[in-house]
C-alpha positions as CSV (number, residue, x, y, z in Angstrom):
1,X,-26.3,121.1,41.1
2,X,-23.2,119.3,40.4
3,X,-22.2,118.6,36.8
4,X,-23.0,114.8,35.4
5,X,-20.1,112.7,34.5
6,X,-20.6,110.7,31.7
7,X,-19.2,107.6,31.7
8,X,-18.1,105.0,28.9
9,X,-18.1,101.1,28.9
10,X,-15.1,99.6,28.2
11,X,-15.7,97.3,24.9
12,X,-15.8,93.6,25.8
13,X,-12.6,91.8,25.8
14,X,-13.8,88.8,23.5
15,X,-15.5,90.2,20.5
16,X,-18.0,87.1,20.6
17,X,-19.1,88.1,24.1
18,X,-22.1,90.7,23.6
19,X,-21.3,94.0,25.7
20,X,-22.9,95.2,28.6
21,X,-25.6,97.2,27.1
22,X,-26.1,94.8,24.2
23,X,-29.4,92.5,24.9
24,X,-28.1,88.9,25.9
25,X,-28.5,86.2,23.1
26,X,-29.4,82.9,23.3
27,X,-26.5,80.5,23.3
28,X,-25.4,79.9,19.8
29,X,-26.1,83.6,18.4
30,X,-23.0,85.1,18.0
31,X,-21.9,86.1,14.8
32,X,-19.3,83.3,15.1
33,X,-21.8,81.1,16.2
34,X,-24.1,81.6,13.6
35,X,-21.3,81.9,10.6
36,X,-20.2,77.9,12.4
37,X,-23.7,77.2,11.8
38,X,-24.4,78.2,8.3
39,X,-21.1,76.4,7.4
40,X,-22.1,73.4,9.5
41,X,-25.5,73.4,7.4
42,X,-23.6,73.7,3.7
43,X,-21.1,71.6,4.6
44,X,-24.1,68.8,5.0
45,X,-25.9,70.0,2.6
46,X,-22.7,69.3,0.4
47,X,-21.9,66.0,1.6
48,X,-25.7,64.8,0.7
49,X,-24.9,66.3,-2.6
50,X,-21.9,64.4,-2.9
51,X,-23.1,61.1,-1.3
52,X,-26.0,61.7,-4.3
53,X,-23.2,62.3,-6.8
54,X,-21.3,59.1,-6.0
55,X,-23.9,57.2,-6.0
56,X,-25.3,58.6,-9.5
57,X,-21.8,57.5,-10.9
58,X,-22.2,54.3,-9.3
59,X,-25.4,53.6,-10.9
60,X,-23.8,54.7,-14.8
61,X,-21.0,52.6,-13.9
62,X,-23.4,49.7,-13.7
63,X,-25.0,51.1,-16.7
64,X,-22.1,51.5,-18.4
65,X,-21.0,48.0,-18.2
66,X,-24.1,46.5,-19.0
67,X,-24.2,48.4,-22.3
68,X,-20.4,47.4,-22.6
69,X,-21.4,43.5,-22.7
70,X,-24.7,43.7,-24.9
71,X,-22.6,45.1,-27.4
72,X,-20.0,42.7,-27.0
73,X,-22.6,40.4,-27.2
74,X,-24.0,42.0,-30.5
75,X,-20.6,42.2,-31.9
76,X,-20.0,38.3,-31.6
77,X,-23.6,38.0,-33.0
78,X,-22.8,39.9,-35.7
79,X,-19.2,38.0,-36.3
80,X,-21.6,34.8,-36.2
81,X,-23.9,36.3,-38.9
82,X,-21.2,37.4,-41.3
83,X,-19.3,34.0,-40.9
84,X,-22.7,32.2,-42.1
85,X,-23.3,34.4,-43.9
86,X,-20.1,33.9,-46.2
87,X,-21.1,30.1,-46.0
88,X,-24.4,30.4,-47.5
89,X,-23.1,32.9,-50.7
90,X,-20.2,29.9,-51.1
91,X,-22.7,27.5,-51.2
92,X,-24.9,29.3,-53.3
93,X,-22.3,30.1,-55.9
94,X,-21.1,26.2,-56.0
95,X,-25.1,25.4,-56.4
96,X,-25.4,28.3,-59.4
97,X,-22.3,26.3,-60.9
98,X,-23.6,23.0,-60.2
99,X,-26.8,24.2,-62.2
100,X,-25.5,25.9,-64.6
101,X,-22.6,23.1,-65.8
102,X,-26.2,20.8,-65.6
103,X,-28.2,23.1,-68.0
104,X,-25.0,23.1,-70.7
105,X,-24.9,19.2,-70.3
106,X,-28.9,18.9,-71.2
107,X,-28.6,21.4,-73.9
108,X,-25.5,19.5,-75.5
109,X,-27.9,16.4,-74.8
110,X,-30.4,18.4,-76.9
111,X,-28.5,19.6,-79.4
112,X,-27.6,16.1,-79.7
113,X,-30.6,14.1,-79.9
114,X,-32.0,17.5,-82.5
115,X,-29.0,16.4,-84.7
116,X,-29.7,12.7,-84.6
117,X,-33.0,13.1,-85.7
118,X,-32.1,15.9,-88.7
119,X,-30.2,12.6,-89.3
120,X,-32.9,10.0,-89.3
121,X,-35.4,12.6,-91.4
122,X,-32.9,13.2,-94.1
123,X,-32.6,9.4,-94.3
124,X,-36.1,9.1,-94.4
125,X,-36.6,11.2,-97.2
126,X,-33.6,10.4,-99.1
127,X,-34.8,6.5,-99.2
């Protein structure tokens, strides 16, 4: 019997080519092929997440700005109600002085027409 040689493969000469012994893959397998796929995966999974993002800041922008204008719109309002406001306590002070110098002229009236007729009864009783 003559001895048995044993014999090696040589490795392949592209790493992404499976060797001789190896199984063959479906088109696409490789270990780069499959790394360029879970990237190409993330990579779209990222730019929904960012088309998602941009669009959330869009929609608080428009938020944002319609908050901004009510309360610019409150502010004036509230500019409005002070200014009247000051209006009605001016008025309401000249009123309380109004009435006031018109209760001292009806009690001097009083006091008056009190002392007139002390007068006439002292009169009366003297005569």
């Amino acid at each position: 019997m003559a001895p048995s040689i044993a014999t090696r493969a040589a490795p392949p000469a592209n790493r992404n080519e499976p060797c001789s012994r190896c199984p063959p893959k479906k088109k696409g397998e490789t270990m780069m092929g499959l790394a360029e796929e879970a990237l190409r995966k993330r990579n779209e999974e990222l730019e929904r997440e960012l088309k998602m993002s941009l669009e959330r800041e869009e929609k608080m922008r428009k938020e944002l700005e319609k908050t901004s204008q009510r309360l610019r719109d409150v502010e004036e309002a509230e500019e409005l109600l002070c200014f009247q406001v000051g209006e009605l306590e001016v008025e309401a002070l000249d009123q309380a002085r109004a009435d006031q110098a018109q209760i001292r002229s009806l009690m001097d009236q009083l006091s008056q027409a009190h002392k007139l007729l002390q007068a006439a009864q002292k009169k009366q009783l003297q005569q």
